[in-house]
Steps between C-alpha positions, in 0.01 A plus 500: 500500500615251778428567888832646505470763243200615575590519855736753405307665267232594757729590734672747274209600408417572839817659607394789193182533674613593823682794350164635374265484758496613876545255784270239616373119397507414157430148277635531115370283271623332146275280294719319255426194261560213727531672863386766699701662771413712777766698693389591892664744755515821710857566374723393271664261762186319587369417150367130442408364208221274378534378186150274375445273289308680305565676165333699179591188252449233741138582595428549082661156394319321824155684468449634142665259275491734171114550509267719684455385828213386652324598829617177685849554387523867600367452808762228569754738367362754765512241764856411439577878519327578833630186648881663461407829590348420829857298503649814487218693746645238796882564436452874490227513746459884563388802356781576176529802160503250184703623238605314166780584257300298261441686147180309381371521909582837481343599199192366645487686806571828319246454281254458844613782640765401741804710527919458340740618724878484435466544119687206342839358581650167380542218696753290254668615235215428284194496704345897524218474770268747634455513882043565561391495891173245480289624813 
């Protein structure tokens, strides 16, 4: 997906969160193969987006190269990671409700507990998501 796309894809899929949930700072999140893009804002007019360098596939082909990894090479992948969220820490810079419309995310934080709110909607013609609030 090029900055572009997944510019609007985030904030689409930020516009469908704002339906859901009640007013106040939020930060929504999407992980994809090559990029990851955060979307910032009190309201829908003040959104920014971040978009990293910094994807699913990317950090695989750079770190794991097809075999099991080994502890230097995760904790390089780790590094790489926390370097681009504390990226996005200083552009958001205060206190903001993560969400993701992320299926395999998602999945995740059901499974530890965290709650789905808005049920599922879709944000392209082909993409069904499911919106989960990440405290």
């Amino acid at each position: 997906m090029n900055h572009s796309a997944i510019t609007s894809h985030i904030l689409h899929s930020t516009s469908f969160i704002r339906n859901h949930v009640s007013e106040g700072a939020i930060a929504v999140l999407h992980l994809g193969a090559e990029q990851t893009a955060i979307a910032f804002g009190d309201t829908i007019d003040q959104d920014e987006v971040l978009v990293l360098s910094l994807g699913t596939s990317g950090i695989a082909q750079e770190y794991f190269n097809d075999r099991l990894p080994t502890p230097l090479a995760l904790e390089r992948a780790i590094q790489q990671v926390e370097d681009e969220i504390a990226t996005a820490y200083k552009v958001g810079g205060k206190h903001f409700r993560l969400f993701t419309t992320d299926a395999a995310i998602g999945e995740i934080a059901v499974q530890a507990g965290l709650k789905e709110i808005g049920g599922t909607g879709t944000c392209t013609d082909s993409e069904p998501f499911h919106v989960i609030l990440v405290p």
